[in-house]
C-alpha positions in Angstrom: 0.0 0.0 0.0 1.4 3.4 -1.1 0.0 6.4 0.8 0.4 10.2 -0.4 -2.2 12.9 0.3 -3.6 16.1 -1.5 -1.0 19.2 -1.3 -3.5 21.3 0.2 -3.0 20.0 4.0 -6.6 20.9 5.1 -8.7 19.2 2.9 -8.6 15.6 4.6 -8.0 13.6 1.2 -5.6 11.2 1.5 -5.0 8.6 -1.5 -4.6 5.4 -1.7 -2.8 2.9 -3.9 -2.9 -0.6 -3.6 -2.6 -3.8 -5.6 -6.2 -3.1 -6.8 -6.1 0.0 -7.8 -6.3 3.6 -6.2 -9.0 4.6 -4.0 -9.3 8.5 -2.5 -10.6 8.5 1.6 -11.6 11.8 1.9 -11.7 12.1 5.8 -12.7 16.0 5.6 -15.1 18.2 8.4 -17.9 18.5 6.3 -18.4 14.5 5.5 -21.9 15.2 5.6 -22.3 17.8 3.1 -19.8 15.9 0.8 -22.0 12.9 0.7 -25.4 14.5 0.4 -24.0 17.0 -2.6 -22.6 13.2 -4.0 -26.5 11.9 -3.8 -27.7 14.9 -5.0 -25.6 15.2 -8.0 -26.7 11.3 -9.0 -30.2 12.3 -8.9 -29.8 14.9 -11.5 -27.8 12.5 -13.3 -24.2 14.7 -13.1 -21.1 12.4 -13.8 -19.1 12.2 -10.1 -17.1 9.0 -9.0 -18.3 6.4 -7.1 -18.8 7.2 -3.4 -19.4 4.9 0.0 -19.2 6.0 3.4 -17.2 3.7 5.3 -18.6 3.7 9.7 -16.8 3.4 12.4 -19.2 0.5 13.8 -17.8 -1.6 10.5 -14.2 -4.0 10.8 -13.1 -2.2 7.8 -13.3 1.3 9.7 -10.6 0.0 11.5 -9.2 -1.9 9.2 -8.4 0.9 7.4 -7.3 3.1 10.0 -4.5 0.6 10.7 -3.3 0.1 7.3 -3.3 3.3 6.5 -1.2 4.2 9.7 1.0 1.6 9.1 1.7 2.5 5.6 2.5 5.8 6.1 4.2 5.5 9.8 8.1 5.7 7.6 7.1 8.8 6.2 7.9 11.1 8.1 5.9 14.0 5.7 2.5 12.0 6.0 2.7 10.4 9.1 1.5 13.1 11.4 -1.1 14.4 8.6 -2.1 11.1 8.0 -3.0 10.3 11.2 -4.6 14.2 12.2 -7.1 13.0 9.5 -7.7 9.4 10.5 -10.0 10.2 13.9 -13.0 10.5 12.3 -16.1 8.2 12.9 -16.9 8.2 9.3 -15.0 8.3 5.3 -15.8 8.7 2.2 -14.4 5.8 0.1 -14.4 7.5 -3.8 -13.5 6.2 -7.0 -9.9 8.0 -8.4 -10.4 8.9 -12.0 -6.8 10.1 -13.3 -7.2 13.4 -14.8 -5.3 16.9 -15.8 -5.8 19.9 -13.4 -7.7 23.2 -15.0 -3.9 24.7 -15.6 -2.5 21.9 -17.1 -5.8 22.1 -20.0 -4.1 24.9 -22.4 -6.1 27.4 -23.7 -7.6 25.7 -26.8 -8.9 22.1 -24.5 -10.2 24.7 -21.9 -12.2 26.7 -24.6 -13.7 23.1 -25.9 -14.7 22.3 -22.2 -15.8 26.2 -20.4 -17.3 28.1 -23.5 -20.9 27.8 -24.2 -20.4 29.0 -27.5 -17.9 25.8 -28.4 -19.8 23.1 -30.2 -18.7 20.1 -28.2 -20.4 18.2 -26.2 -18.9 16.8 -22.9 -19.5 13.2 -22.1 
């Protein structure tokens, strides 16, 4: 298991690579808001990653809690972070879809994607 976590120290993602895959915990303050915007947006039928919320009162809760301490217990940049984030009662267990940030788009992909006028549709 490979641990690294979002640059912005605050937000409570941490991700999460393992031999199936990568998986984001988002272990943020507003857990709540997170997941009712995720069922909300599913509803309406907008595109978002998968989403579960993972309790304290199931073994994986602390399943994960362990792993995720003991991967990143050598690391001596995401050890104390890690573990700030990791006393919560609940996570949000989301889908990681590789992507490119807004600054990385160039000008012309960012016109195809932000300008009503473009003729493209997104999928």
């Amino acid at each position: 298991m490979h641990v690294s976590q979002n640059n912005k120290k605050s937000t409570g993602v941490i991700f999460v690579e393992t031999e199936d895959g990568v998986v984001v915990v988002k272990a943020t303050d507003n857990i709540a808001i997170e997941w009712f915007v995720y069922h909300i947006c599913r509803i309406i039928g907008v595109n978002v990653p998968q989403m579960r919320m993972l309790s304290f009162l199931e073994k994986e809760h602390e399943i994960m809690i362990s792993e995720l301490e003991r991967a990143s217990f050598h690391n001596e940049k995401f050890d104390q972070p890690v573990r700030a984030k990791l006393d919560r009662p609940y996570f949000l267990i989301m889908e990681y879809i590789p992507g490119i940030t807004i600054f990385g788009m160039g000008n012309i992909r960012a016109a195809r994607f932000f300008n009503h006028l473009t003729p493209y549709r997104i999928i």
